[in-house]
N, C-alpha and C positions, 0 to 999 in steps of 0.2 A: 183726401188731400186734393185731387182730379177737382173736386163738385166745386173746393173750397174755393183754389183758382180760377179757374174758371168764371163763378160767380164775382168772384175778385176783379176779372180784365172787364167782362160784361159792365160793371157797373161804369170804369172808367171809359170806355167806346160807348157808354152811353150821355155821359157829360160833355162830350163831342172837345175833349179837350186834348188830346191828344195829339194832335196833327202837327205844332212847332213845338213836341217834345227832342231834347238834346238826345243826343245817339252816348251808350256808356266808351270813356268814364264821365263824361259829362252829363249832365240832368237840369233839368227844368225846375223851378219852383214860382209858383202865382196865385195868384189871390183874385177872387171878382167878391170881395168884400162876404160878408155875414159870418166872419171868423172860420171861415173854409181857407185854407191851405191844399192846392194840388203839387203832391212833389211826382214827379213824372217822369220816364227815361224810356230809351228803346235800346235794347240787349242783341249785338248782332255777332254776339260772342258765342262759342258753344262751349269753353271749359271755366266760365262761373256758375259757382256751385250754391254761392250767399249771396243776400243785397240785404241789406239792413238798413232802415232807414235814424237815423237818429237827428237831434234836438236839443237846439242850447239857445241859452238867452247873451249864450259870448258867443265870438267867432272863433275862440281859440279850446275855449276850456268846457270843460262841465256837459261835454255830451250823453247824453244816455239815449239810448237804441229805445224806439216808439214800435219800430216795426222788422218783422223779419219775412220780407218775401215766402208764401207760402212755395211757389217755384219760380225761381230764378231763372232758368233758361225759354219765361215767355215773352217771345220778341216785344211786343210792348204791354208796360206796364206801369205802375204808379198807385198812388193812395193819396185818397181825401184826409186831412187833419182836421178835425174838429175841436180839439181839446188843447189847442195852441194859445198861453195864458194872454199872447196878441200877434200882432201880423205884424209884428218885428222879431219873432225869433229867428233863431239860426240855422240851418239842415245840410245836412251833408249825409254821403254813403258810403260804407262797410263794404268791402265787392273782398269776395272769396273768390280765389281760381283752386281747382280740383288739383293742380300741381301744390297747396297749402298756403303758398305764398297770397298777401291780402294786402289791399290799400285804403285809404280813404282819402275818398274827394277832396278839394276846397267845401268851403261854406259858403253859403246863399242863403242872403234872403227871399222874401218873395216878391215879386213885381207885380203891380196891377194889372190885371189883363181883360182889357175893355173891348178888345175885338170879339165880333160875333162870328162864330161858326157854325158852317152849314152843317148837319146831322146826314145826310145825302154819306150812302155807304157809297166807297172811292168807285170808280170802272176800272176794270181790265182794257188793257189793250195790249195787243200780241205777246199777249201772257205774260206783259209785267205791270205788278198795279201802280197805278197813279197817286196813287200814297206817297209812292217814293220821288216822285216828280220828276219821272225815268220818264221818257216815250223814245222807241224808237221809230226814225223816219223811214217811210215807206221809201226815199228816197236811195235808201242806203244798198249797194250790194249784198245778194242774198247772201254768201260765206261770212261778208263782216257784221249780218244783222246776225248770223245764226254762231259766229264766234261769242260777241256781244251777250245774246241771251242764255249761253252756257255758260257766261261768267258771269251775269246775273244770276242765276240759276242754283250757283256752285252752296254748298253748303257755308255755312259761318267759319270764317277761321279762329283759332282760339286769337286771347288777347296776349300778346306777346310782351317780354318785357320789356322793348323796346317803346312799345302804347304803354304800359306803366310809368316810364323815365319822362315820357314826354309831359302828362302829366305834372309830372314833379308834386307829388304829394306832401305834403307838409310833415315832417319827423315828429316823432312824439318819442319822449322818454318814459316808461313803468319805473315809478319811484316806489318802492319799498322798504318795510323795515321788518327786521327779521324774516317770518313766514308772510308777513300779512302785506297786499296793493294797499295804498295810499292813494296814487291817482295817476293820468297821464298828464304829466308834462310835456306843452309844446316846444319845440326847438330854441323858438324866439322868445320865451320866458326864460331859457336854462341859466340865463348869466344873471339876472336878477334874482331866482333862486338861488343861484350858488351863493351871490354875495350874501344873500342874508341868512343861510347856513353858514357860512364864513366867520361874518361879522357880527350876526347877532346870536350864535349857539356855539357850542363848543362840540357838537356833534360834528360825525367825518363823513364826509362821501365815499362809497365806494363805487367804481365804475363794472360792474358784475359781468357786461359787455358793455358791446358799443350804443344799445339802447335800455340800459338796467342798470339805474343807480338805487344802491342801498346806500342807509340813512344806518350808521351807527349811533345810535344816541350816547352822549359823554358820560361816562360813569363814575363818579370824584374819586378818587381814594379815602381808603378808611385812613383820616388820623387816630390813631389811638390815645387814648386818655386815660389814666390808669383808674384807679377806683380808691376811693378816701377808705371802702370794711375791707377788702381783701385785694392784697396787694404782696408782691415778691420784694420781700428784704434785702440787703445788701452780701449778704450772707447762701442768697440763693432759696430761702426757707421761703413758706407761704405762710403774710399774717393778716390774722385774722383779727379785725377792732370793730366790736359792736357794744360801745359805752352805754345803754340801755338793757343790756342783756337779760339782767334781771328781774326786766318788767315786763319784756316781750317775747314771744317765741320764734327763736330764727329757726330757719332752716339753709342747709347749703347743698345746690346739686352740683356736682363738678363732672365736666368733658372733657372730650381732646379736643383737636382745633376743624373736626368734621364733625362735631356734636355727637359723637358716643357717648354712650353714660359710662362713666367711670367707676364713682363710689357717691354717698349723698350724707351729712353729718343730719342725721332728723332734726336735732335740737341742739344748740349751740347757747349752752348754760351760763360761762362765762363771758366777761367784756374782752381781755383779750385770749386768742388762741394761737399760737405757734403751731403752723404744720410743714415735716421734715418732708424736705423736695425729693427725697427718695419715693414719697408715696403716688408720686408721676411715673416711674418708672424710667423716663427718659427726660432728655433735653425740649423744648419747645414752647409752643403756644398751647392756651389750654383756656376753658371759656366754664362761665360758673351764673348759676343763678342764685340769687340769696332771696331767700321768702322771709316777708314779716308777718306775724299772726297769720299765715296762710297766706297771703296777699303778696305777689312779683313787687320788690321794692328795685331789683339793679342786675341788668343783663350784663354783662363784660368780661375781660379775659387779663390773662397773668402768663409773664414770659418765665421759663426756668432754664436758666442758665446751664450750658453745657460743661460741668467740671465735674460728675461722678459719675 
């Protein structure tokens, strides 16, 4: 992972592009044309833990992650895009902090960047480099040069939530339905979404939190329809009419209303058959399949009346 890195900054200090890269959360993205994209940042953070770079032909939607920082806490860093379908996509960044909490940039295109840079590795001067476009004056009292270079000096502070708010990163909602993401929804779609969940489905929102909405999908009610062969009498009995009888072979499987097997008539000789509602056992719903010549002719169900 060391070699991988490593190899990874080397190549970018070698493209000499690096030097008006933005400090995170902000970042760089430019182009000097032949479908190269350098997206580019300087980390002066020490509790990010991710940097993901990711990729859209929107500024809002449709991101997917290109790349994931082999290590994230190397002060500067960046990657060439070559496989960018033009130099108008979209890119933004994924930044993990070690406390769990993550954000994501705005979106950037990329700019052309027609200035030439020198390749010339920076100087040192009195121990801070010129990278950072620091010099201290030889002018200055020695206590406030040697305050000054102890707080140059001072390790990275983390990125505090307060560098997160200023930011203000763009809200995205995880829409799902059941177990399965769907997608992120940004902030500024949520109302055009909803209406047309609204207005044109019959399906519900649910707000799961304050960034997870589940998508109930509508589920019609069964109207029941009775059946023209086997149907409940007025009497409460179950009758049975198959005016063909004697040219076909029926069959009847009867259930309860969670599809148990009950009892099953193999062959049903006559056209009509009376069966007493005692042989339910109970009151209720109860579902039946009839087979013709072996062949499923009619799935359905028969109510039995509560009075014995």
């Amino acid at each position: 992972m060391v070699k991988v890195a490593a190899l990874f900054t080397i190549i970018l200090l070698a493209s000499g592009s690096l030097a008006a890269q933005d400090t995170l959360p902000k970042f760089t993205v430019s182009t000097k044309g032949n479908n190269r994209v350098l997206i580019s940042w300087t980390n002066n953070y020490s509790n990010v833990t991710q940097i993901s770079i990711q990729r859209s032909t929107d500024s809002l939607r449709y991101f997917k992650t290109i790349l994931s920082v082999p290590d994230a806490s190397i002060p500067q860093s960046g990657f060439v895009d070559t496989k960018a379908a033009t130099l108008f996509m979209f890119y933004r960044l994924f930044i993990v902090l070690d406390s769990g909490k993550y954000v994501f940039t705005m979106s950037k295109r990329p700019f052309w960047d027609t200035a030439r840079i020198a390749s010339k590795p920076n100087p040192v001067k009195n121990g801070v480099s010129s990278s950072r476009r620091v010099i201290i004056s030889d002018s200055m009292e020695i206590n406030e040069a040697n305050k000054l270079r102890d707080k140059l000096s001072e390790k990275p502070l983390p990125l505090t939530d307060s560098a997160i708010r200023k930011i203000e990163p763009e809200k995205f909602f995880a829409v799902k339905r059941r177990d399965s993401n769907l997608f992120l929804l940004p902030e500024k779609g949520f109302k055009a979404f909803r209406d047309s969940v609204v207005y044109k489905t019959k399906d519900t929102m649910v707000f799961r939190s304050s960034d997870t909405i589940l998508i109930k999908p509508f589920i019609p009610k069964e109207v029941f329809k009775a059946s023209i062969y086997i149907f409940t009498e007025k009497d409460g009995n179950i009758f049975i009419s198959l005016p063909d009888a004697s040219t076909r072979k029926y069959s009847v499987k009867f259930f309860d209303e969670k599809n148990n097997p009950l009892f099953e008539i193999i062959h049903v000789k006559e056209n009509s058959l009376l069966l007493d509602k005692s042989n339910f056992l109970r009151a209720g719903w109860f579902r039946f399949e009839l087979y013709e010549d072996g062949k499923l002719k009619e799935k359905n169900k028969f109510f039995v009346p509560k009075d014995f």
